[in-house]
ZARODREN-806412 format. One record per residue: x, y, z of N, C-alpha, C, O in turn. Coordinates in nm, 3 decimals. Each point is the difference from the previous one (the first is absolute). Layout:
N
(r (X,Y,Z),(X,Y,Z),(X,Y,Z),(X,Y,Z))
...
This chain:
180
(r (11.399,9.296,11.330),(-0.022,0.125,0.068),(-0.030,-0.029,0.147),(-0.108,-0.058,0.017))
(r (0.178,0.085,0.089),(-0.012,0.004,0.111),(0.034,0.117,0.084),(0.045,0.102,-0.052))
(r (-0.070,-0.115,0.218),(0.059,0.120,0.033),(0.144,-0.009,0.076),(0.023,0.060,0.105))
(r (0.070,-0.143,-0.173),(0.107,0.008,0.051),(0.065,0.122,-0.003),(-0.039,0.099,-0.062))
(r (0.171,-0.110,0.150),(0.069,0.132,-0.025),(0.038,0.055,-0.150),(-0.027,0.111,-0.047))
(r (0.105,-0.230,-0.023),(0.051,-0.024,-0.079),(-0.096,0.055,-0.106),(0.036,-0.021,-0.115))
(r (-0.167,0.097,0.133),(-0.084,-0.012,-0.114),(-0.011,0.194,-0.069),(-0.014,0.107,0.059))
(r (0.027,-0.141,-0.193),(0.054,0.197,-0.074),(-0.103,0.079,0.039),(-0.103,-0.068,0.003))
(r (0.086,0.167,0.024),(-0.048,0.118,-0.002),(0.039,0.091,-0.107),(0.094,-0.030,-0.074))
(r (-0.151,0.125,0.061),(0.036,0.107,-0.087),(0.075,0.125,0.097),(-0.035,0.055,0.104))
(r (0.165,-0.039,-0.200),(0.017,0.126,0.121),(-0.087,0.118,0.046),(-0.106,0.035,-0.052))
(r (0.145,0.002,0.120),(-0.094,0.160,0.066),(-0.163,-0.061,0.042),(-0.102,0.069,0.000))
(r (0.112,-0.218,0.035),(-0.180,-0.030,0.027),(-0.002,0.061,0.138),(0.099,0.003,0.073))
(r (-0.197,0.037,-0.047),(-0.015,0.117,0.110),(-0.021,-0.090,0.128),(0.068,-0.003,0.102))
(r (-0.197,-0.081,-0.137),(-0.064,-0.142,0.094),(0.036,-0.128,-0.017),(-0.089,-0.081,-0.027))
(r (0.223,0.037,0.040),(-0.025,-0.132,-0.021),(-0.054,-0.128,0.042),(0.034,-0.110,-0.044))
(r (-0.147,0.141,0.159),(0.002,-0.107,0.042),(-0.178,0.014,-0.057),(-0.082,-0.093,-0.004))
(r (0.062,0.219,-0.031),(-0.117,0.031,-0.091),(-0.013,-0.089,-0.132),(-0.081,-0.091,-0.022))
(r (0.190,0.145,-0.064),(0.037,-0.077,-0.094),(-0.005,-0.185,-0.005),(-0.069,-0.085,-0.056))
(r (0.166,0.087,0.136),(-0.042,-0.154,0.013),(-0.147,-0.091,0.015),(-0.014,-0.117,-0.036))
(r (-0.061,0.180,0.083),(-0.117,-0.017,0.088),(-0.137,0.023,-0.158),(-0.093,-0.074,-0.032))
(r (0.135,0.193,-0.026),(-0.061,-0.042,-0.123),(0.036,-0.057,-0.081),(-0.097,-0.023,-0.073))
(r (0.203,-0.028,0.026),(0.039,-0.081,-0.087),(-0.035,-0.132,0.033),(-0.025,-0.074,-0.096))
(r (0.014,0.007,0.260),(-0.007,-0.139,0.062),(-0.182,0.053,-0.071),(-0.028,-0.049,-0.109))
(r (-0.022,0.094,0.140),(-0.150,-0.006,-0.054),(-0.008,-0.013,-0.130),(-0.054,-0.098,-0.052))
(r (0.119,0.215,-0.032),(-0.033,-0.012,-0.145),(0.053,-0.180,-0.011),(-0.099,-0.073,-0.005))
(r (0.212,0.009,0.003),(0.010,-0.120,-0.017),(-0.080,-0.112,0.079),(-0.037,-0.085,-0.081))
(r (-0.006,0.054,0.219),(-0.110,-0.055,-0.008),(-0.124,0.025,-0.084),(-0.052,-0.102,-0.045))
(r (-0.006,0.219,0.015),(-0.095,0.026,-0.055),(-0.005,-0.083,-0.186),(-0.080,-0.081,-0.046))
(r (0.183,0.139,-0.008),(0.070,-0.089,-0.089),(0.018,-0.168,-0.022),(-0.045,-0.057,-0.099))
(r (0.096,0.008,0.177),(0.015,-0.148,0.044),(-0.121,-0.067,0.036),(-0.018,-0.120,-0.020))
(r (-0.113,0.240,0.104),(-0.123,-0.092,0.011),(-0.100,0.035,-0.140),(-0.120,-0.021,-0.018))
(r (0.210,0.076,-0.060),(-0.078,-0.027,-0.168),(0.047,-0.088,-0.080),(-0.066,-0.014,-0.103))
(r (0.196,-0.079,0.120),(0.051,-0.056,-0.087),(0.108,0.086,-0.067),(0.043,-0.070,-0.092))
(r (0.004,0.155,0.094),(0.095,0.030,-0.097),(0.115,-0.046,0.082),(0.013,-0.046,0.113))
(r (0.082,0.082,-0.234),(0.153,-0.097,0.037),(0.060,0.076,0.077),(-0.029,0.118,-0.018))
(r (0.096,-0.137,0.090),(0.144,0.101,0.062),(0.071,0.031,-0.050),(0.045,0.114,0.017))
(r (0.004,-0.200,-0.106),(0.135,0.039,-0.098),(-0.090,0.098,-0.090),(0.052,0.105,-0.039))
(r (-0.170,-0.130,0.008),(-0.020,0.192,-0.099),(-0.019,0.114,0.078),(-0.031,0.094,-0.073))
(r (0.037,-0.056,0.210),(0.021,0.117,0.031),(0.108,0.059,0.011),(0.105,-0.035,0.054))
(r (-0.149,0.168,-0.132),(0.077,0.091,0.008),(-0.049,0.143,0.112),(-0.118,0.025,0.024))
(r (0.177,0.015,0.005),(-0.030,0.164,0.027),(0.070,0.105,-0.034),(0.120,0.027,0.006))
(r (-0.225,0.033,-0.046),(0.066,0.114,-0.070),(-0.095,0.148,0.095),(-0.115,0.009,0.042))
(r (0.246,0.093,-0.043),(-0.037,0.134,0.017),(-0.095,0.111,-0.067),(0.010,0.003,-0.123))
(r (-0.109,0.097,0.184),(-0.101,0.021,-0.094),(0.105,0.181,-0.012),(0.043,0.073,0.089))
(r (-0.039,-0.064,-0.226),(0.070,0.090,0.033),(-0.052,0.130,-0.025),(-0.110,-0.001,-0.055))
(r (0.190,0.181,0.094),(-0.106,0.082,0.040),(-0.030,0.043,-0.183),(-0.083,0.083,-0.037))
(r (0.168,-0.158,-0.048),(-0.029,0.006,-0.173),(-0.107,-0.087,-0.050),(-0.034,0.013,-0.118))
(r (-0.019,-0.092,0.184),(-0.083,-0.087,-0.032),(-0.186,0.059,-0.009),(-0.112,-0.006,-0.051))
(r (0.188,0.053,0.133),(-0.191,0.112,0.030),(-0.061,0.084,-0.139),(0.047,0.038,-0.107))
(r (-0.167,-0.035,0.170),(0.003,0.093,-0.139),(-0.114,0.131,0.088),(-0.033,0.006,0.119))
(r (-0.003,0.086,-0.237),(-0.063,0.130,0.054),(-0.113,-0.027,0.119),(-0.065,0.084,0.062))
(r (0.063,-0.200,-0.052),(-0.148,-0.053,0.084),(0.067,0.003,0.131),(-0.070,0.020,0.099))
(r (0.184,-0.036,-0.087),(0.156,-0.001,0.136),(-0.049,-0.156,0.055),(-0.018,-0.018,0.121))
(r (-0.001,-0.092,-0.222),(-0.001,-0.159,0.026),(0.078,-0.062,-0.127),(0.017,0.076,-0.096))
(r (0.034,-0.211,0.088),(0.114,-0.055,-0.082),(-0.107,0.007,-0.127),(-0.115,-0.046,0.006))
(r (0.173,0.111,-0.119),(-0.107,-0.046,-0.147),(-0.020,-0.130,-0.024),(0.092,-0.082,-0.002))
(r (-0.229,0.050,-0.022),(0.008,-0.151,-0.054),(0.042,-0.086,-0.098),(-0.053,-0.110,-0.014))
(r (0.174,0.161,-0.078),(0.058,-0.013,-0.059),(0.138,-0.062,0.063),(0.061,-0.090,-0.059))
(r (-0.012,0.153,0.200),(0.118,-0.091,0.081),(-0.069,-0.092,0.050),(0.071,-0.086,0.054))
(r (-0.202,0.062,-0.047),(-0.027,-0.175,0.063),(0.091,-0.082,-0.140),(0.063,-0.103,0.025))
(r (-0.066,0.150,-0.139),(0.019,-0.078,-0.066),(0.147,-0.005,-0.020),(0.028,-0.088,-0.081))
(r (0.085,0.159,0.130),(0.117,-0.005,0.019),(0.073,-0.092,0.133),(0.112,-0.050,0.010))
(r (-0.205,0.052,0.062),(-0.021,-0.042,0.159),(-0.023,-0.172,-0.055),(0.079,-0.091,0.028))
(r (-0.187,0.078,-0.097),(-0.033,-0.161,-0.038),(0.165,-0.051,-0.100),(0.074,-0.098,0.014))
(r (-0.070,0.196,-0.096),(0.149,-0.076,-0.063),(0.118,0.028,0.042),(0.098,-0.060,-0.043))
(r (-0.090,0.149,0.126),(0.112,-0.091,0.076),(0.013,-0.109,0.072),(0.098,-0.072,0.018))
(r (-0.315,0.058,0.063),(0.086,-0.133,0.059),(-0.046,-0.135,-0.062),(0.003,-0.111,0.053))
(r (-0.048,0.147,-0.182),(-0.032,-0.136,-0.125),(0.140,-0.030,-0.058),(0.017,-0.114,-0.041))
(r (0.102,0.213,0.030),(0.115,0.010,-0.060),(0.075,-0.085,0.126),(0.042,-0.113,-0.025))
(r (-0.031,0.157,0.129),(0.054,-0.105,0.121),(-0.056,-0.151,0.030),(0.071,-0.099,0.019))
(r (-0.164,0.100,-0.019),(-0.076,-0.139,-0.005),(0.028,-0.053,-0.141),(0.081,-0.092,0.013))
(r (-0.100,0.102,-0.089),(0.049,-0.048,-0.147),(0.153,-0.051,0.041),(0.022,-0.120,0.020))
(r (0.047,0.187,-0.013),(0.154,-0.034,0.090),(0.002,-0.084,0.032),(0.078,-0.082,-0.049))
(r (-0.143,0.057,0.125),(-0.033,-0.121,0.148),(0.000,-0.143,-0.073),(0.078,-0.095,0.013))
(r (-0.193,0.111,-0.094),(-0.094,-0.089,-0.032),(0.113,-0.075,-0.124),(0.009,-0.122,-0.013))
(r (0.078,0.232,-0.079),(0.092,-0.050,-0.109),(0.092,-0.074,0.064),(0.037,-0.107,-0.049))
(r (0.023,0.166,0.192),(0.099,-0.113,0.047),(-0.022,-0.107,0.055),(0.090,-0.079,0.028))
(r (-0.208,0.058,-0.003),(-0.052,-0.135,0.045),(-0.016,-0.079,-0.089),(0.011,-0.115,0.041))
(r (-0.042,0.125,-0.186),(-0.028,-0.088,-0.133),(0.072,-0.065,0.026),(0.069,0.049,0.089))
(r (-0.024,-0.187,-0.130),(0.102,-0.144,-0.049),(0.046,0.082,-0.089),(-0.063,0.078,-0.071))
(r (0.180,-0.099,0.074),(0.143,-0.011,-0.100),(-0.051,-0.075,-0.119),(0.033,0.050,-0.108))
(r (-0.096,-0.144,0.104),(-0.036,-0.092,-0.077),(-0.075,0.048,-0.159),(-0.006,-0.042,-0.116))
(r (-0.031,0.127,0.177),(-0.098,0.076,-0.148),(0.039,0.087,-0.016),(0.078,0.048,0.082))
(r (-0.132,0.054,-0.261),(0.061,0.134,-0.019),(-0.113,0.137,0.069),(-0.046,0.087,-0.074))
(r (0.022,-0.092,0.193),(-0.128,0.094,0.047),(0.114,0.062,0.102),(0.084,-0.067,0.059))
(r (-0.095,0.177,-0.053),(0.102,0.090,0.111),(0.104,0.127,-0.067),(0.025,0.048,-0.110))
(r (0.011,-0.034,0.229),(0.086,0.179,-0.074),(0.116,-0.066,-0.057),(0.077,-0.088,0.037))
(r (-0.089,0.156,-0.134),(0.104,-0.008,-0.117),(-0.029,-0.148,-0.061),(0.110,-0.052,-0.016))
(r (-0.193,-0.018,-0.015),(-0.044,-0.095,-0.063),(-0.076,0.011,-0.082),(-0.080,0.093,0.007))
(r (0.076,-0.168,-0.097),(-0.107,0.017,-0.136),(-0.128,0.062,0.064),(-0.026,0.120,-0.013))
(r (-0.049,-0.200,0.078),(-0.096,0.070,0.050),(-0.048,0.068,0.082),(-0.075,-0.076,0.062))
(r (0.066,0.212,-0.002),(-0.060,0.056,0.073),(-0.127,0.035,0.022),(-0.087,-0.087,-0.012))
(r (0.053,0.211,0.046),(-0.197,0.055,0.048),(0.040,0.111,-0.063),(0.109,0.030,-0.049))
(r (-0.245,0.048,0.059),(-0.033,0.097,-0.031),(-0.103,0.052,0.058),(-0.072,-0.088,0.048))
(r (0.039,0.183,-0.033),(-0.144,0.070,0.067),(-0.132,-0.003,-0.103),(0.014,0.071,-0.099))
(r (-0.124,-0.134,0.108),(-0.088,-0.062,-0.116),(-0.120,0.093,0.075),(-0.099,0.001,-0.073))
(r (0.077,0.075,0.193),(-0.103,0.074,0.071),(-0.002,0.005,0.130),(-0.011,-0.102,0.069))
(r (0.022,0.233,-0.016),(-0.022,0.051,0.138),(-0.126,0.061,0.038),(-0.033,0.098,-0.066))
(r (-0.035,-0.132,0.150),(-0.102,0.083,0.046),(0.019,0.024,0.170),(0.049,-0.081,0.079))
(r (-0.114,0.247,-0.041),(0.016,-0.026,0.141),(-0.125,0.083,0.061),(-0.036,0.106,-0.052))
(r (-0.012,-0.146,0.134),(-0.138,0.101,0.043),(0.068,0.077,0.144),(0.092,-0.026,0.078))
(r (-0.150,0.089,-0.087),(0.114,0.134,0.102),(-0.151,-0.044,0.093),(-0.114,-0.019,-0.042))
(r (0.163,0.013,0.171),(-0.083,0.001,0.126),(0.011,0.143,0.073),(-0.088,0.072,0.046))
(r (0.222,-0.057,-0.052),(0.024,0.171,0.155),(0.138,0.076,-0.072),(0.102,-0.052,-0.045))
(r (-0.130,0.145,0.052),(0.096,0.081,-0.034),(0.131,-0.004,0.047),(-0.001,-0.029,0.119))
(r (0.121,0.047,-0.167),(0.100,0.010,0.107),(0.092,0.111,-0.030),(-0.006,0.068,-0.103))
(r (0.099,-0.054,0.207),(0.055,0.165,0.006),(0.166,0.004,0.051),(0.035,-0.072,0.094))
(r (0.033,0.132,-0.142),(0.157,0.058,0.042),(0.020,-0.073,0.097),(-0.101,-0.017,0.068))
(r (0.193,-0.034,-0.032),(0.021,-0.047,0.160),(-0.058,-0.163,0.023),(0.035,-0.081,0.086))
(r (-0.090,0.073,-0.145),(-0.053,-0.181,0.031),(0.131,-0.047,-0.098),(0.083,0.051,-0.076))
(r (-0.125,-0.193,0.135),(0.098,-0.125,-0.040),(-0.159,-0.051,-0.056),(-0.116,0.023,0.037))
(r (0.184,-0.110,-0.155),(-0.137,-0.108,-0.039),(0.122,-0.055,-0.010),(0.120,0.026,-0.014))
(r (-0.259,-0.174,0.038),(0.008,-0.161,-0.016),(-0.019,-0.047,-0.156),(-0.119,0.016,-0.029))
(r (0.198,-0.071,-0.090),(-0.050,-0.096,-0.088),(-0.006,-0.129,0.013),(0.107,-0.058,0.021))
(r (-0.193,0.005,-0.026),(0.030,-0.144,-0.019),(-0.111,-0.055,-0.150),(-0.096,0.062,-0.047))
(r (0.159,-0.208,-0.002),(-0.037,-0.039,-0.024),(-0.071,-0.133,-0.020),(-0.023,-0.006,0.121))
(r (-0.038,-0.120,-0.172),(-0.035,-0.108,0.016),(-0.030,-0.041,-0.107),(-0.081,0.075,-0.056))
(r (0.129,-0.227,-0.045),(-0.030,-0.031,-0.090),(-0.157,-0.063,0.047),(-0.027,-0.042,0.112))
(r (-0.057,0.046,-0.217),(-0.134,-0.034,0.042),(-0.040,-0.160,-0.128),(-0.081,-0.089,0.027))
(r (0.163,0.096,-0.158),(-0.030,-0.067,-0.080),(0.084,0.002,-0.103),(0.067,0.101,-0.019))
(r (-0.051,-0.246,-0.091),(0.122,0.029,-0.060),(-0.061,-0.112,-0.123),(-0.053,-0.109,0.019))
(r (0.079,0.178,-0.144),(-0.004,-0.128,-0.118),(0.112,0.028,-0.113),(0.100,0.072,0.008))
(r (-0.149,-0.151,-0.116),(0.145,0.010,-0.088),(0.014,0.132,-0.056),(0.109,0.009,-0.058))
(r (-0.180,0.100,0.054),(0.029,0.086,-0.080),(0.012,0.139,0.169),(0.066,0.102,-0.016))
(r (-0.123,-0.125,0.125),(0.022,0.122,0.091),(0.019,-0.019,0.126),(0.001,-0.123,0.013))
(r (0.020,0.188,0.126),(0.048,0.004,0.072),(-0.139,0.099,0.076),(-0.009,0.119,-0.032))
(r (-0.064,-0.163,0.103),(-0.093,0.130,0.091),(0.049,0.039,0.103),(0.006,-0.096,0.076))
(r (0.033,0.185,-0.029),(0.003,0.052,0.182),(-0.170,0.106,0.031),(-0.090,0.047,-0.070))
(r (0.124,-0.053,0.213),(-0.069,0.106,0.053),(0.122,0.090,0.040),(0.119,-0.033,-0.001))
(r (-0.163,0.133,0.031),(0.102,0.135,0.042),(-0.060,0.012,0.137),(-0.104,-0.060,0.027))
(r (0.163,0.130,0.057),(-0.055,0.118,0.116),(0.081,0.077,0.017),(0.111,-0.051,-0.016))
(r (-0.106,0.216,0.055),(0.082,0.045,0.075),(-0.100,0.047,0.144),(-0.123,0.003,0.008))
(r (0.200,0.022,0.071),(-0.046,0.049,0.152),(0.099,0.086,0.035),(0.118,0.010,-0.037))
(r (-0.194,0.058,0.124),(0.039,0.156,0.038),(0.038,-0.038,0.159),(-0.071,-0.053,0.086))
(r (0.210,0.102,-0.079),(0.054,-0.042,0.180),(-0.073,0.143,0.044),(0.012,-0.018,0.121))
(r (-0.071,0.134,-0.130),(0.007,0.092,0.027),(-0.156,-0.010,0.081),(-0.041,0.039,0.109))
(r (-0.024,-0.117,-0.227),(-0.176,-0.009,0.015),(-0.017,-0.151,0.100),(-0.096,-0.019,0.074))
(r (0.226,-0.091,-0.094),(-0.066,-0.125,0.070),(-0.144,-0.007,-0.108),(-0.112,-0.013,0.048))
(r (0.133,0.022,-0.174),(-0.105,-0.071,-0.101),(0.053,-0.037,-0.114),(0.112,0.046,-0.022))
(r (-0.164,-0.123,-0.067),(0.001,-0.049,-0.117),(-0.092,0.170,-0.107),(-0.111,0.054,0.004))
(r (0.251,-0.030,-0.088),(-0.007,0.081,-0.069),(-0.057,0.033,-0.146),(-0.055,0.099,-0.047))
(r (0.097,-0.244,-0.016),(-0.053,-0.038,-0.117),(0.017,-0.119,-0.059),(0.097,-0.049,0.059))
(r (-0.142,-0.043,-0.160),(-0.023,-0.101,-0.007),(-0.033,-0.047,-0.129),(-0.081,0.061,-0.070))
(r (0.141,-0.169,0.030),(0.024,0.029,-0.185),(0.008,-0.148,-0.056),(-0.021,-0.103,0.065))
(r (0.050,0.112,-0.178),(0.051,-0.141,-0.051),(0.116,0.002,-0.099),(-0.009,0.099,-0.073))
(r (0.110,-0.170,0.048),(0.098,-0.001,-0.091),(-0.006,-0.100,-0.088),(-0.089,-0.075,0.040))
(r (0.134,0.035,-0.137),(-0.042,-0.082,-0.128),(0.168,0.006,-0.139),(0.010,0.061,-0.107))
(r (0.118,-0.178,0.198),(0.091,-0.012,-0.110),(-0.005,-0.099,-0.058),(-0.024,-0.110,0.051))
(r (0.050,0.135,-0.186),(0.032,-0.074,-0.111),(0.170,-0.021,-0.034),(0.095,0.072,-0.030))
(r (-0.126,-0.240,0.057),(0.141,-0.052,-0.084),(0.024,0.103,-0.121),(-0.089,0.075,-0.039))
(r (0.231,-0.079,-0.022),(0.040,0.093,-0.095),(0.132,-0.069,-0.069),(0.089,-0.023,0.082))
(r (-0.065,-0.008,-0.191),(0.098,-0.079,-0.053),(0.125,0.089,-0.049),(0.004,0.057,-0.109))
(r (0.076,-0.055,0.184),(0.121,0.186,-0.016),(0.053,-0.019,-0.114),(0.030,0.098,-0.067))
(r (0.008,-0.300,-0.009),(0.072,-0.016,-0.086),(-0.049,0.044,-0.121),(0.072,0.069,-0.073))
(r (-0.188,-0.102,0.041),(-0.112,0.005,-0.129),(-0.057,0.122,0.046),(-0.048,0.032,-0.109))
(r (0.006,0.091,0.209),(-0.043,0.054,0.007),(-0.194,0.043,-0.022),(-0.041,0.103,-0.053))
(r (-0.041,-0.208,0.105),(-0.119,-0.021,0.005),(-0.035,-0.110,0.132),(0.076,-0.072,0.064))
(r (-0.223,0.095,-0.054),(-0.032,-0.099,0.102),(0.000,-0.123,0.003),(-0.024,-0.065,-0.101))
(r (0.061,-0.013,0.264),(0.004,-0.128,-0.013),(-0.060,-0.080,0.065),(-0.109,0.054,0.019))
(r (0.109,-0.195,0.052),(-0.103,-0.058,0.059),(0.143,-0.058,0.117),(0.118,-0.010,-0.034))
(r (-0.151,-0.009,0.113),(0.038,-0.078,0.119),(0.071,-0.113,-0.027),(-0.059,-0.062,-0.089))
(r (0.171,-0.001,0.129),(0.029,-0.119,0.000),(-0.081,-0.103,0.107),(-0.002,0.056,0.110))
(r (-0.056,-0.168,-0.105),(-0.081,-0.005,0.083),(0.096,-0.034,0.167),(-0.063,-0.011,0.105))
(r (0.181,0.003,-0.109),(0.059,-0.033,0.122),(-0.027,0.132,0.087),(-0.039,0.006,0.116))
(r (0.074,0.111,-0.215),(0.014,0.133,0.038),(-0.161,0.040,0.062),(-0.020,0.051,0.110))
(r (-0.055,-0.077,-0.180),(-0.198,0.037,0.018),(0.026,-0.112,0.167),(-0.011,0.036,0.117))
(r (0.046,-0.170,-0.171),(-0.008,-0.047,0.204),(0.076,0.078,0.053),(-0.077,0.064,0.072))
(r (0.214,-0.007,-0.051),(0.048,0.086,0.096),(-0.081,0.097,0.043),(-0.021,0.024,0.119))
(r (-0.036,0.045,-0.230),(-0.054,0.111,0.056),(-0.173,-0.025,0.081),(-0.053,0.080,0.078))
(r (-0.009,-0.218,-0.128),(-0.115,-0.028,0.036),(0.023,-0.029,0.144),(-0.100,0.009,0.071))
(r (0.241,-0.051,0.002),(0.046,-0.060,0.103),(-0.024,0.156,0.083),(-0.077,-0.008,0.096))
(r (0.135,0.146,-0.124),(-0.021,0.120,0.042),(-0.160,0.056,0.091),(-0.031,0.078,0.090))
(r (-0.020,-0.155,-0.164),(-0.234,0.074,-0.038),(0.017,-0.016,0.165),(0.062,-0.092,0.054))
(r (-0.125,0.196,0.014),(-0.023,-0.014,0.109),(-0.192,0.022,-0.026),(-0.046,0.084,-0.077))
(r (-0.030,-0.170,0.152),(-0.145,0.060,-0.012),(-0.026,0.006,0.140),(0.046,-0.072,0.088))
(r (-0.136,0.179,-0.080),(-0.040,0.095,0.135),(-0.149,0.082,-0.007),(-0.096,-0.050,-0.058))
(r (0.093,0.114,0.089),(-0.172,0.051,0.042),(0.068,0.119,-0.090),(0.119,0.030,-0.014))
(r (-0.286,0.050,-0.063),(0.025,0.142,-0.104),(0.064,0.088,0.094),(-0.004,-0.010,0.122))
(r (0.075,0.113,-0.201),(0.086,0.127,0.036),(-0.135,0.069,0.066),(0.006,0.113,0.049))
C-alpha cells in the first residue's frame, strides 16, 4: 500500500487525497501493532449495516472480522510447502474453533474500516490470531478481538493435529508486539 498513482480507489471517492491520508494512518497504526499487511482488508460500512441506533450492528463487526480472517487464511494457505497435506483443497484445512471481539467506538454509513490480523500463537491442535478493525473515518481503533482455528481433516471429516513442518511454518508467521 503506497501512495503511488497506480494505487485503487473506489469510484465516486469524493476526497482522494483524504482517503489516502487515512488509510496511510490506519496502516501505520496497524504495522506499529504487529499485524501483517498481507491480512488487511478494507471493507465499506454500508448504509444496511446500521441498525435502529443509525451505527453498524455489532453483529457486522463479526462479518467485517470474517472476511478479513477468510482473506488472511488465503494468504497464509498459499504460503504452506507443497510438501504436506495442510492447504486449500488438501486433506487438511481450518476451521473457525472461536471469535471474540470487544467493540471500542461505534461506526457508521460512509466509513471505510481497516481489518487486520496477527497470528499471536500456534500448537498441534490450533492456530490464535488477534483481530482489529479501525475506522478511517474516526483515525481510531474500533474493535479488538481474538480468533482461534482449528486444523480440520476434510478426508475423514473430524479434527486434526498439525503436521509438525506445517505448526513451524506457521510458528515462523507469530509476530510478538506490545497489547492491542
Amino acid at each position: 500500500m503506497s501512495d503511488s498513482p497506480d494505487i485503487i480507489l473506489p469510484f465516486g471517492t469524493p476526497e482522494p487525497d483524504k482517503l489516502l491520508a487515512m488509510r496511510r494512518a490506519a496502516r501505520e497504526y496497524a504495522l506499529k501493532l504487529g499485524f501483517a499487511e498481507e491480512s488487511f482488508v478494507e471493507i465499506p460500512v454500508q448504509w444496511g449495516d446500521q441498525d435502529m441506533n443509525g451505527h453498524a450492528n455489532n453483529c457486522v463487526y463479526f462479518k467485517y472480522l470474517e472476511t478479513g480472517r477468510v482473506y488472511y487464511m488465503d494468504k497464509i494457505m498459499s504460503k504452506l510447502s507443497a510438501s504436506h497435506e495442510v492447504g486449500r483443497g488438501k486433506k487438511i484445512g481450518f476451521i473457525l474453533a472461536s471469535l471474540s471481539n470487544t467493540y471500542l467506538k461505534p461506526v457508521f454509513a460512509r466509513d471505510l474500516v481497516l481489518v487486520a490480523h496477527r497470528i499471536k500463537s500456534v500448537t498441534d491442535k490450533r492456530v490464535f490470531f488477534d483481530t482489529m478493525i479501525y475506522s478511517y473515518n474516526q483515525l481510531a481503533q474500533v474493535g479488538k478481538g481474538d480468533a482461534v482455528m482449528a486444523p480440520y481433516d476434510y478426508k475423514v471429516l473430524k479434527a486434526a493435529v498439525l503436521p509438525p513442518e506445517a505448526k513451524k511454518e506457521l510458528e515462523q508467521m507469530i509476530t510478538t508486539v506490545a497489547k492491542l
